[in-house]
C-alpha positions as CSV (number, residue, x, y, z in Angstrom):
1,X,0.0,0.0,0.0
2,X,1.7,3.2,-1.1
3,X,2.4,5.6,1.8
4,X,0.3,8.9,2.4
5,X,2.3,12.4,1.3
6,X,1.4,14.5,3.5
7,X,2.2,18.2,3.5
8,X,3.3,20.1,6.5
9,X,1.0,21.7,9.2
10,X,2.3,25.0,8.8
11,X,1.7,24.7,5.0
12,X,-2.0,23.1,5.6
13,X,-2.6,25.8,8.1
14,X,-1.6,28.6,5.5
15,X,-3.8,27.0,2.5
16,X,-6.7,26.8,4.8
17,X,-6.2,30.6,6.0
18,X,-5.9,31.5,2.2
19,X,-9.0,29.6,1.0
20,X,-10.8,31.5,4.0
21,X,-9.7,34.5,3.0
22,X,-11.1,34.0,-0.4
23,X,-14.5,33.5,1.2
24,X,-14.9,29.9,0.9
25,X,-16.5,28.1,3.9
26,X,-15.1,25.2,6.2
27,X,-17.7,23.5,4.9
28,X,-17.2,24.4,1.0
29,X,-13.1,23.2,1.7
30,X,-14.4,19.6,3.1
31,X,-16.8,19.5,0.3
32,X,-14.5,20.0,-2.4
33,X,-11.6,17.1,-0.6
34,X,-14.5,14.4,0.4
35,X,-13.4,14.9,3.5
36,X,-15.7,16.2,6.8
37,X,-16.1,19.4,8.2
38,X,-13.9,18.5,11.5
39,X,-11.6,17.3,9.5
40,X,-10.9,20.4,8.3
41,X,-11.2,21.9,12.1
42,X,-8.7,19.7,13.2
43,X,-6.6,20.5,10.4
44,X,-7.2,24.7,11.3
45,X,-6.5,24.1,14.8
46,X,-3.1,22.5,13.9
47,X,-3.5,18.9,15.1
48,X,-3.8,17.0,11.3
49,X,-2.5,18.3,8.2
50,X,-3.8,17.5,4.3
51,X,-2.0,15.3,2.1
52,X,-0.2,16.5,-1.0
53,X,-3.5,14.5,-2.8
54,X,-6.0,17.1,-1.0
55,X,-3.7,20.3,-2.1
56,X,-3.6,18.7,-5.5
57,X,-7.4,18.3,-5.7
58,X,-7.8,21.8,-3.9
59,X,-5.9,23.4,-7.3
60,X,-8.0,21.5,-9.6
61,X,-11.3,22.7,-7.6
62,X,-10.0,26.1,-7.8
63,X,-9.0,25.3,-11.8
64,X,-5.0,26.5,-10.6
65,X,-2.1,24.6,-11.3
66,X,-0.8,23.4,-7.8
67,X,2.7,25.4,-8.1
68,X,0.4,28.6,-9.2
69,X,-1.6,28.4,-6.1
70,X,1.6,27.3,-3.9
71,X,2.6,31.0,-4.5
72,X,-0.8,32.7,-3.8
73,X,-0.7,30.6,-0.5
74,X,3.1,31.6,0.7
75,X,4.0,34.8,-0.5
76,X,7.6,36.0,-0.4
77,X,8.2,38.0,3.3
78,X,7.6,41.8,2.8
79,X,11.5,41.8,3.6
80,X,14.2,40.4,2.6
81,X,17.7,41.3,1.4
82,X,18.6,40.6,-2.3
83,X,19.7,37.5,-2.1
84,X,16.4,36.0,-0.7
85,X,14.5,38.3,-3.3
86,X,16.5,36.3,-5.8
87,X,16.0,33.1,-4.5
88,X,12.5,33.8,-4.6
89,X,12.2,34.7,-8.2
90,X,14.2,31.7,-9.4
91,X,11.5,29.8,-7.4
92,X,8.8,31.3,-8.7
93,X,9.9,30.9,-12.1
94,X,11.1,27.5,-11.8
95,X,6.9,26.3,-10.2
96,X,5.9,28.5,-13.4
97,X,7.5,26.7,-15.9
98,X,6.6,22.7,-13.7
99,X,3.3,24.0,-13.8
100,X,3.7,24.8,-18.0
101,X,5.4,21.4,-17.8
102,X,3.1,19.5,-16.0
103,X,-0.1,20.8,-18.1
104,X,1.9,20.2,-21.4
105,X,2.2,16.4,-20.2
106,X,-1.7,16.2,-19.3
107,X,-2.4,17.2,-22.8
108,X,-0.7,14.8,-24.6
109,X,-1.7,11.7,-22.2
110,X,-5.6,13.0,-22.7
111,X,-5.3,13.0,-26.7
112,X,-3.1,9.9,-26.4
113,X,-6.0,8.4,-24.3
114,X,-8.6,9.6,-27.0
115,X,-6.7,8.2,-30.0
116,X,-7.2,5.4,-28.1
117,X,-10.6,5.7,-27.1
């Protein structure tokens, strides 16, 4: 049986906050994972965290690419000296271009898939 990912709390806790924020509903987040609404309490309140499958079905929901909504969630700190700054734009460009990557690959398994179909 293959091993749950799971992402961090801190990370959970900060998607949570963000979908929040965007006015969606404790309720709306377990609806859109399967999952129920204490779930997601217990998850707010810092004692579980999602798995990398729930943030990945939280993008689609939302109809982001994960990486894209990765940097809505953690933003770059208001401060930071210019070698962070860089760091943080060679990340960012780097989950821009997986994100490219990973939708290019998607596309050509679904019209392999319907060729085959």
């Amino acid at each position: 049986m293959a091993r749950e990912r799971i992402a961090s709390i801190s990370l959970s806790c900060d998607v949570l906050a963000w979908l929040l924020g965007r006015g969606l509903s404790q309720a709306d987040i377990a609806r859109m994972l399967g999952v129920s609404q204490g779930y997601i309490s217990l998850v707010k309140s810092r004692e579980r965290a999602l798995t990398l499958d729930h943030l990945s079905a939280l993008a689609d929901e939302l109809k982001l690419p994960l990486g894209a909504m990765m940097l809505q969630v953690s933003p770059p700190p208001a401060q930071m000296n210019a070698e962070t700054a860089r760091l943080f734009d060679v990340t960012e460009k780097l989950i821009r271009k997986a994100d490219l990557a990973a939708a290019a690959i998607q596309k050509s398994l679904d019209a392999s898939a319907a060729k085959k179909g």
